[in-house]
C-alpha angles and dihedrals in degrees: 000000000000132000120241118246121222120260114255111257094014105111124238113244107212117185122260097245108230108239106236083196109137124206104237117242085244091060096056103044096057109085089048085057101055087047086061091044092056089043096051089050092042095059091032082061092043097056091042093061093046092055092044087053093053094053086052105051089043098052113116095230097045116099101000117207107255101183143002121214117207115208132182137074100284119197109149095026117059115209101234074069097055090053096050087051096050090037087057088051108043124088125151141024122323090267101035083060116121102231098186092050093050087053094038089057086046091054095050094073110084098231088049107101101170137341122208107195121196131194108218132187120265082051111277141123134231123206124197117201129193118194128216109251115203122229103176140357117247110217109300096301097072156324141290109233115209092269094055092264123139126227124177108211110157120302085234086068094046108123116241132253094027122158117249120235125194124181151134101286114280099030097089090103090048083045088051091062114042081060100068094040082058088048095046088052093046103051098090084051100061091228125129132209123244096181147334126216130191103194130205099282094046097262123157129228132147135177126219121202121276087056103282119148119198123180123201089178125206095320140050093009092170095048084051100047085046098052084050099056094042095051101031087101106025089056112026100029098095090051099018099130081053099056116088098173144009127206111213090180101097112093105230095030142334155264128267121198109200118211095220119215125263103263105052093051078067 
């Protein structure tokens, strides 16, 4: 048979032929490369600065401390003393300052209860200082500071007119506040304590000025201290400069004990 011819002026359509090129792995890979590349400089550059910031910062010439600035209400530490003590402790830049070793060389000093130490920007430091405050002597070796705590500064710097605790050890705090339960009972007496003991055995007694001894003994130490107070005036008024202790044990009253003149003790 024989093929059809095509027709004159009619084109010819021919296939697109399909292109079996492949685009080779390497090809494809490289732009992820590069990504990781970038990344990899990118955080190599970031950890360098960082540690370049560190050294820098913690370079002892860097950012020297101009001035230090002394703060609290100072009454046993002076603070031309304060400022001998930082300027002994602080070498170095602002950030290369041992905190802990400035503080450590504050809480060494007995009236020093705690520091607070701040870096501030122009370089400089400020230093926060809270004294001890007394509230008590204890015996004749230190003080009694207002938690219950014991420092031992100097006796010269006591503070005068304490009241004198004396007790087993650990009990300063219990002691502290038995006396200003006896205070708080006392103040619509007009006397005033002198000081307070707890012996041995856990027995009370307490002086007040003017010489007078009074023992509450091991129990009921608030209705005795009650029964006191109420009946201080009414009872001892008339002989009161004659009357040395008083004995608040006894359940439905108590015991006087008279300072006789001289010269009936003859």
């Amino acid at each position: 048979m024989a093929k059809a011819m095509p027709s004159a002026g009619r084109p010819v359509r021919r296939g697109r032929r399909k292109s079996n090129r492949r685009v080779a792995p390497s090809d494809r890979r490289s732009p992820a490369l590069c990504t990781q590349v970038m990344r990899a400089l990118v955080v190599m550059s970031a950890v360098g600065s960082a540690i370049w910031g560190v050294l820098k910062l913690t370079d002892p010439a860097a950012f020297p401390i101009r001035q230090v600035r002394v703060e609290g209400d100072l009454k046993h530490l002076a603070r031309q003393e304060v400022e001998q003590i930082a300027s002994k402790r602080i070498h170095g830049g602002l950030f290369a300052l041992e905190v802990n070793r400035l503080r450590e060389g504050f809480t060494r000093h007995p009236w020093v209860r705690d520091v607070n130490v701040r870096r501030l920007w122009p370089p400089s430091l400020q230093i926060r200082v809270t004294e001890q405050r007394a509230a008590a002597r204890w015996g004749d070796a230190a003080l009694v500071n207002e938690q219950g705590e014991l420092f031992a500064p100097k006796v010269s710097s006591y503070p005068k007119g304490l009241v004198t605790l004396r007790g087993p050890e650990g009990t300063a705090g219990l002691l502290l506040q038995r006396m200003r339960q006896i205070q708080t009972q006392l103040a619509s007496t007009g006397e005033r304590v002198k000081w307070l003991q707890l012996s041995d055995r856990r027995a009370w007694s307490f002086g007040v000025m003017g010489g007078l001894t009074v023992i509450l003994g091991r129990d009921d130490f608030d209705l005795r201290l009650r029964r006191y107070a109420a009946n201080l005036h009414r009872a001892l008024d008339p002989a009161r400069r004659k009357v040395d202790l008083l004995d608040m044990r006894y359940p439905n009253g108590f015991a006087v004990r008279m300072v006789l003149p001289q010269n009936e003790n003859s």
